[in-house]
Each structure stands twice: as C-alpha cells, then as structure tokens.
C-alpha positions in Angstrom: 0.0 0.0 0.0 0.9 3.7 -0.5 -0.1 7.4 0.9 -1.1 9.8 -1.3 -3.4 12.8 -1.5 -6.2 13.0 -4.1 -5.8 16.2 -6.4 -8.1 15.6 -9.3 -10.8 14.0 -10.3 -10.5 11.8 -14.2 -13.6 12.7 -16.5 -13.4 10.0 -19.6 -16.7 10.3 -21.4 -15.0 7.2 -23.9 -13.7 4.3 -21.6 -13.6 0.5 -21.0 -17.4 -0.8 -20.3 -15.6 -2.6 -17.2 -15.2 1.0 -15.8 -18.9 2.3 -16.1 -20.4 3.6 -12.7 -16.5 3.8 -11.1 -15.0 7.0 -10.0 -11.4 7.8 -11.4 -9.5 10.1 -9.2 -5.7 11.7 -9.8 -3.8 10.3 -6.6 -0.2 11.9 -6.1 1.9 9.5 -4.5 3.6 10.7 -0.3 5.8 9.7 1.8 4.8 9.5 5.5 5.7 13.0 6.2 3.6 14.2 3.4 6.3 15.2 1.2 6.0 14.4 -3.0 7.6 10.2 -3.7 6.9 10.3 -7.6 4.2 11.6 -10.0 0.3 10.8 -9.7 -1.3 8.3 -10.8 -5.3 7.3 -11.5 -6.7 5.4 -8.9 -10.5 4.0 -9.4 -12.3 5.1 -5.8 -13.6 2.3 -3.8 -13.9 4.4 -0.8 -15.7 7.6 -1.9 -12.9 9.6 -1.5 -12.2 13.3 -2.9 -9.9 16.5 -3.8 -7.9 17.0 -0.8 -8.5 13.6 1.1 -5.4 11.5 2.1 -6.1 8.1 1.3 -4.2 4.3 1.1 -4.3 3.3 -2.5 -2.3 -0.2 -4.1 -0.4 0.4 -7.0 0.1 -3.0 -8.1 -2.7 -4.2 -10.8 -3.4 -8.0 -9.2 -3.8 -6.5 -6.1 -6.3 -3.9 -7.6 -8.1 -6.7 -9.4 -8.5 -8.9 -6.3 -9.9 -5.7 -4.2 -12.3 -5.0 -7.4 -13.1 -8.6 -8.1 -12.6 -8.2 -11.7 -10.0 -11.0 -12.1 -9.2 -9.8 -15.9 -9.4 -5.9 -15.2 -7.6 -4.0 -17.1 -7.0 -1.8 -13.6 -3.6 -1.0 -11.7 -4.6 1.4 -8.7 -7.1 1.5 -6.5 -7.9 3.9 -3.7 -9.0 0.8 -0.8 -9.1 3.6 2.6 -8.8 7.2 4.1 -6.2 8.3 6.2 -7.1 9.7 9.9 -3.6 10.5 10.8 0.0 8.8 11.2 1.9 8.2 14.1 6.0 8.3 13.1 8.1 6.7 15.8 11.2 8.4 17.1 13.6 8.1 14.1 11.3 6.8 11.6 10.6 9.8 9.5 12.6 10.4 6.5 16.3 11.2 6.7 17.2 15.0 7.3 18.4 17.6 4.4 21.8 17.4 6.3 21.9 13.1 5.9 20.5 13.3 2.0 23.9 15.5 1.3 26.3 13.7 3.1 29.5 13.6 1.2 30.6 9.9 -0.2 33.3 8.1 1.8 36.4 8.8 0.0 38.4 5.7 -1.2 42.1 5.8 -0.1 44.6 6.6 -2.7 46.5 4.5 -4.4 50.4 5.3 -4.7 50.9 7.0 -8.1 53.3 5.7 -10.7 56.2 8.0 -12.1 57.4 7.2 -15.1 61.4 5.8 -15.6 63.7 8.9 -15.8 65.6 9.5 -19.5 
C-alpha cells in the first residue's frame, strides 16, 4: 500500500465498459511526512474519496483486481481507505536535508606511478 493525496478527479466520457459507474481520481503518490515520492497516478475510488483527502491506494494491478473482483481488469490502482492521521516513531521519518547530502566516503589513494627517468 501507499499514501497519497487526491488532487483531481478523471472525467473519460469514452472508456472500457468494465469501468462504467466507477469513480477515477488523480492520486499523487507521499511519503509518510507528506512530502512528494513520484508523479500521480489514477486510482479507481472504492472508498468515496475526494480533492484534498489523504487516502491508502495499491499500485500494483493484481492486487487492484482482487480488491475490485474483476480478475481480468484491465485496472492497476485503487484507492481501498482514508487516512485519519499517522503516528512516526522516534527516528522513523525520512532522513534529514543534512543526511540526504552527506558527502561519499572517499576511497584511499593509491600510490601513483612516475614514469622511468631518461
């Protein structure tokens, strides 16, 4: 499962019968702390969710089907819950500006080669 935050709602007048009477909804993708992970994606609503509400969606298509019951769906996300609120535990947010730029360990140096003297 993921976080994300519905931004948009999907209007497709021309679609798949299989998605008749579902709600498509623009889902962008969190991390815990609310901060962007990657770009949106369309989610069909199971939960009658809308703009603004932070929700649990799968992004994995058998795992969609299973929770839609449509075993040959042509479906990859699917919003399945709302979020109330979440709890991090001491150290379990993600790392701090200051760790993302920490410098790479330098490798020692290896003992350069002169060439023979003429």
């Amino acid at each position: 499962m993921k976080i994300g935050t519905v931004i948009g709602t999907v209007v497709a007048t021309l679609k798949h019968e299989g998605f008749e009477g579902r709600k498509l909804l623009l889902v962008r993708p969190e991390d815990p702390s609310g901060g962007r992970a990657e770009g949106p994606v369309i989610a069909v609503d199971t939960v009658r969710a809308g703009a603004g509400d932070r929700v649990l969606f799968l992004d994995e298509g058998n795992s969609a089907r299973q929770v839609l019951d449509w075993p040959d769906g042509c479906v990859r996300a699917v919003i399945v819950g709302y979020i109330d609120s979440i709890d991090l535990a001491a150290g379990g947010g993600p790392p701090t500006a200051a760790a993302r730029r920490s410098p790479p360990a330098r490798r020692p140096r290896s003992p350069r080669r002169r060439p023979p003297s003429r």
